[in-house]
VEXDREN-2710 file (C-alpha; in Angstrom, 1 decimal):
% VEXDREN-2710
k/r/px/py/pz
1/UNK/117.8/76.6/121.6
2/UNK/116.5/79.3/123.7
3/UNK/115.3/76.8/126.2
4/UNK/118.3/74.1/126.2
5/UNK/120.8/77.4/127.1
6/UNK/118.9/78.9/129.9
7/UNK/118.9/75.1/131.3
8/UNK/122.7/74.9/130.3
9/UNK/123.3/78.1/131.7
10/UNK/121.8/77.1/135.6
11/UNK/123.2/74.1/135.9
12/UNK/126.7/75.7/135.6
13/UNK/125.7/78.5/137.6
14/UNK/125.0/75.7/140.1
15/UNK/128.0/73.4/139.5
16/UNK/124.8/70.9/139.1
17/UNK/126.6/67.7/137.0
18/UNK/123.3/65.6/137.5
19/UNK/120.9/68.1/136.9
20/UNK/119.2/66.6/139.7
21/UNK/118.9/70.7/141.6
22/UNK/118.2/72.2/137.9
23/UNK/115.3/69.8/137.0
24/UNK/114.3/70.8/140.5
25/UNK/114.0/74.3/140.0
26/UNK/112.7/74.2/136.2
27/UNK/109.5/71.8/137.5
28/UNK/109.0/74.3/140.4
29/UNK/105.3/75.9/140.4
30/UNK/106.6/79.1/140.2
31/UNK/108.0/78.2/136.6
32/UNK/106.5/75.2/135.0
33/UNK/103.2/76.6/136.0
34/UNK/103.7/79.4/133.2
35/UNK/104.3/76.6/130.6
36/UNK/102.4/74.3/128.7
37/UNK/102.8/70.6/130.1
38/UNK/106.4/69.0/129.0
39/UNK/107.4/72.4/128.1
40/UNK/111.0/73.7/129.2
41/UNK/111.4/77.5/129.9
42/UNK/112.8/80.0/127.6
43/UNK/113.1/82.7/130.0
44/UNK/112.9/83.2/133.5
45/UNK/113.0/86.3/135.8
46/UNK/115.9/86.7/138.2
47/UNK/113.2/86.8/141.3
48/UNK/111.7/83.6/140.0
49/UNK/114.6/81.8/139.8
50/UNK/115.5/83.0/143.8
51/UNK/112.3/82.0/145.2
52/UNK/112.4/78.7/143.0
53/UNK/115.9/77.9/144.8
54/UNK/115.3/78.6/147.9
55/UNK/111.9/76.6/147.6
56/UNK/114.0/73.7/146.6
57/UNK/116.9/74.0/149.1
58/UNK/113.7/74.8/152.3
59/UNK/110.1/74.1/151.1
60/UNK/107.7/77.1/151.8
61/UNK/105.2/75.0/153.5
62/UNK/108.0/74.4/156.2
63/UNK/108.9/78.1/157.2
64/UNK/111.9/79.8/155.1
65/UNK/113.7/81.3/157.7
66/UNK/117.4/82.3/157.2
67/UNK/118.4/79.5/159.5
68/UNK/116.2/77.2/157.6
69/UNK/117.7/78.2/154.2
70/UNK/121.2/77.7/155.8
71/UNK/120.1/74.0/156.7
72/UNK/118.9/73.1/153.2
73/UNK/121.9/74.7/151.4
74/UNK/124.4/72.3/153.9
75/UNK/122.8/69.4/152.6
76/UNK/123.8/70.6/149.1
77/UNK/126.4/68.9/146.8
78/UNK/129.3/70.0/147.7
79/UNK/130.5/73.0/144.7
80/UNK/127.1/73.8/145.3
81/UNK/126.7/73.9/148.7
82/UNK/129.7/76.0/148.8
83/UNK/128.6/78.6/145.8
84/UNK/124.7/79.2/148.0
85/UNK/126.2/79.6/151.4
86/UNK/128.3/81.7/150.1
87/UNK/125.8/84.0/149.2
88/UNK/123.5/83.2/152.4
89/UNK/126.7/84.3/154.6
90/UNK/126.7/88.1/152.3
91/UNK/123.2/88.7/153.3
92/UNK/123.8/88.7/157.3
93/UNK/120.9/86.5/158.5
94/UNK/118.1/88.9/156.3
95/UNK/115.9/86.5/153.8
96/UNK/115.2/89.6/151.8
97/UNK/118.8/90.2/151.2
98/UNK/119.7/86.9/150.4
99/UNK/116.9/86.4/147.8
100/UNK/118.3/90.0/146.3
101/UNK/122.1/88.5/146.5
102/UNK/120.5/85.5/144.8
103/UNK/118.4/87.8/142.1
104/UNK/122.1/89.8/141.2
105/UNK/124.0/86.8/141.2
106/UNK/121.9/85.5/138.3
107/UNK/120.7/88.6/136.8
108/UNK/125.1/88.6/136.1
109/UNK/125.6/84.9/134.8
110/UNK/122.3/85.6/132.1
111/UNK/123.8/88.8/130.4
112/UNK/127.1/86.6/130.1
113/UNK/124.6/84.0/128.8
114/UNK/122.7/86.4/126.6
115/UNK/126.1/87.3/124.4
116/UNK/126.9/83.6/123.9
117/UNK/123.6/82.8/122.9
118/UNK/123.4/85.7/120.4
119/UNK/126.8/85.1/119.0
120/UNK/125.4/81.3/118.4
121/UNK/122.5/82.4/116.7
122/UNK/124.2/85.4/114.1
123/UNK/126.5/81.9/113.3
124/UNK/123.6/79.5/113.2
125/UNK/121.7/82.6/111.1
126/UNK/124.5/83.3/108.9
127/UNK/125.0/79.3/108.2
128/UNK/121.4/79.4/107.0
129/UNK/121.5/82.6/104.9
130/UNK/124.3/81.1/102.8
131/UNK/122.8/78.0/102.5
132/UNK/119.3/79.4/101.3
133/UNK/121.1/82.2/99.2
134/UNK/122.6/79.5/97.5
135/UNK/120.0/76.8/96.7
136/UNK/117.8/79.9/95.1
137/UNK/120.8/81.5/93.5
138/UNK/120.2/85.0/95.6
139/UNK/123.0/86.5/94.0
140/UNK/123.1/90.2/94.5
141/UNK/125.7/91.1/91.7
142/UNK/123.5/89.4/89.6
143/UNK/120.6/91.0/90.3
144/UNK/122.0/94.1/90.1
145/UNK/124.4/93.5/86.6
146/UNK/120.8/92.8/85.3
147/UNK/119.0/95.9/86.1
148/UNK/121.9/97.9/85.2
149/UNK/122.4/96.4/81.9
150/UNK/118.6/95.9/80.9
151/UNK/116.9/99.5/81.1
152/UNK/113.8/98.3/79.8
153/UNK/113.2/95.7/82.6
154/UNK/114.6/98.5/85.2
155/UNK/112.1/101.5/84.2
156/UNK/109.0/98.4/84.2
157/UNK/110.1/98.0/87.9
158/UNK/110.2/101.5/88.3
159/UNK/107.2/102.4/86.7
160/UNK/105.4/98.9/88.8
161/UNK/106.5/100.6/92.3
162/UNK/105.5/104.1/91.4
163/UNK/102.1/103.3/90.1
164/UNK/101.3/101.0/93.5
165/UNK/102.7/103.8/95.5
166/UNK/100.6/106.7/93.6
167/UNK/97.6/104.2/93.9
168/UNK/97.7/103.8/97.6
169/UNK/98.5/107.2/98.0
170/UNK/95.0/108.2/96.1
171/UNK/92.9/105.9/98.3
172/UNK/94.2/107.4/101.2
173/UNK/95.4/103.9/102.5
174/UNK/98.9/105.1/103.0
175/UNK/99.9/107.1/105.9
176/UNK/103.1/105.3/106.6
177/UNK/105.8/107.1/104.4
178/UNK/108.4/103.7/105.1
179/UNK/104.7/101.3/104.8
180/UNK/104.0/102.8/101.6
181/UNK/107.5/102.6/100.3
182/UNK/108.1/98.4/100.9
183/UNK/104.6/97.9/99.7
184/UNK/105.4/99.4/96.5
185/UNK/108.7/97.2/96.1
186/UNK/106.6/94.5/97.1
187/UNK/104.6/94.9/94.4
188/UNK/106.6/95.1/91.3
189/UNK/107.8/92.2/89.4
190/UNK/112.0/92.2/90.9
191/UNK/114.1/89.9/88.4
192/UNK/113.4/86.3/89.2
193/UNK/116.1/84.1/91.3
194/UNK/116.8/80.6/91.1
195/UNK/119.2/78.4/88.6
196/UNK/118.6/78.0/85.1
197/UNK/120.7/76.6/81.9
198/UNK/120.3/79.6/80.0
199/UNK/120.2/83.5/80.3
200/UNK/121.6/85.7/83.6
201/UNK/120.7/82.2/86.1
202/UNK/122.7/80.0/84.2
203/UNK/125.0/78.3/85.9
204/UNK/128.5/80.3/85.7
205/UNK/131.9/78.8/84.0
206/UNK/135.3/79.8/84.5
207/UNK/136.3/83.2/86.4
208/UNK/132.7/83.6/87.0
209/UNK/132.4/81.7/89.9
210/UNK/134.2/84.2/91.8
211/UNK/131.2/86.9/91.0
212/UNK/128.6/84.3/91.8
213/UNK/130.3/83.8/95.4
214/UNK/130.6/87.2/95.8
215/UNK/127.1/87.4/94.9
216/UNK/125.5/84.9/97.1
217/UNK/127.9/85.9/100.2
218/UNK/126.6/89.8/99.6
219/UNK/123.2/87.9/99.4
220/UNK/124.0/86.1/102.8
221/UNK/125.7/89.1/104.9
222/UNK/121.9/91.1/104.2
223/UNK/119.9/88.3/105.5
224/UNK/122.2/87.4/108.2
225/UNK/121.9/90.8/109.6
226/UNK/118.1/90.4/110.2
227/UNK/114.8/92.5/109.2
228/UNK/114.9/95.0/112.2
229/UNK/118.3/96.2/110.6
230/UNK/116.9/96.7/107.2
231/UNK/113.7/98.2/108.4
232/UNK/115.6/100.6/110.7
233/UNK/117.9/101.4/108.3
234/UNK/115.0/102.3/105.5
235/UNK/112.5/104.3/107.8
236/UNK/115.9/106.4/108.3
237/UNK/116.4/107.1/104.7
238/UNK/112.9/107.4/104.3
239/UNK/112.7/110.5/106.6
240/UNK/116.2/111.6/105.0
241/UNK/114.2/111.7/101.6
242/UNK/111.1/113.6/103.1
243/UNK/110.7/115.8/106.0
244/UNK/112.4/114.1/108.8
245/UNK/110.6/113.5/111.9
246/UNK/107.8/115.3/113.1
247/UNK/107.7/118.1/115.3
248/UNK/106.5/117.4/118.5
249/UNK/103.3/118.1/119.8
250/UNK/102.4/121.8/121.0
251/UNK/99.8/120.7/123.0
252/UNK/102.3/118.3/125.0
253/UNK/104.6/119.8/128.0
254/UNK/107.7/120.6/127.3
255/UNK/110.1/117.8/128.6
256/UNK/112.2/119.5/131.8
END
């Protein structure tokens, strides 16, 4: 998806219908010569992309003077011969400064790109986290009604995540406070998902549909969010629970 915008994205940039200047540009040496064969780009760097178009609009091996760049941008279709002179005419007859102009001019288009892409992918992220939540019945409020009402299973978990913890501790194989503390989790026995005919996964009648939606859509707002939030957010309440960060290194100058 990554790919198929950035290719999206420059042939707007370029008012480039045919994709004739765009295929141009994405098969330059300069870019398909970082890629496996066949492969479209995911990424490119603004000064890539300016010495890619200008390659295409006057060929390196023929001299890239300024006049020679204003040459091969005339010959342009029309929208995008009048876009790149545009930005030759800015630069006042200096190369340098028209590749810069060139650099800026994308560098601007890709952060617009960049938000629509990452509003596309929370959707495309959220779509999947309520699908997956509910074919395995991740129902938070479910979860949670059962270790609230069942004290027996909730002290076994406990007692599971302490004794990993205490273990690793011992055998010295935990120096990470917030590594120690998702091991641990990781290692107890959490009450099972998944649909059943008969006990807490059965499948709900009546009013209860409302806490099962509730339940899978709590279930679907934590995975759509993404791990980096959840890890971020538990290495702060980690250091909340212990010391807090460390004090900074006396042997280290002081910053200014």
């Amino acid at each position: 998806m990554r790919a198929k915008t950035l290719e999206d994205a420059i042939r707007n940039m370029l008012a480039d219908p045919n994709n004739t200047i765009t295929n141009e540009i994405l098969q330059n040496h300069l870019i398909a010569g970082m890629l496996p064969q066949g492969q479209k780009p995911s990424y490119i760097s603004s000064r890539n992309f300016a010495l890619s178009l200008f390659d295409v609009i006057a060929p390196a091996q023929q001299g890239q003077s300024f006049a020679a760049l204003k040459a091969g941008a005339s010959k342009l279709p029309e929208k995008m011969q009048k876009t790149v002179l545009g930005l030759l005419e800015s630069a006042q007859g200096d190369v340098n400064i028209a590749r810069q102009t060139v650099e800026h001019w994308y560098d601007d288009a890709m952060e617009r790109v960049s938000g629509v892409y990452k509003r596309r992918a929370q959707i495309y992220i959220a779509v999947i986290g309520l699908v997956l939540c509910s074919a395995l019945n991740a129902d938070t409020v479910m979860i949670a009604r059962e270790l609230w009402g069942d004290q027996a299973l909730r002290t076994a978990i406990v007692a599971q995540a302490q004794e990993s913890a205490t273990k690793a501790q011992a055998s010295g194989a935990c120096s990470d406070a917030l590594k120690c503390a998702t091991d641990s989790i990781r290692a107890a026995e959490v009450p099972p998902i998944g649909w059943a005919h008969d006990g807490v996964r059965n499948v709900p009648a009546g009013w209860e549909w409302l806490w099962k939606i509730l339940g899978i859509l709590i279930s679907s707002v934590a995975v759509a969010m993404g791990a980096p939030f959840w890890f971020g957010l538990l290495n702060k309440l980690v250091n909340l629970r212990l010391t807090g960060n460390p004090p900074p290194d006396s042997r280290q100058p002081a910053a200014n």
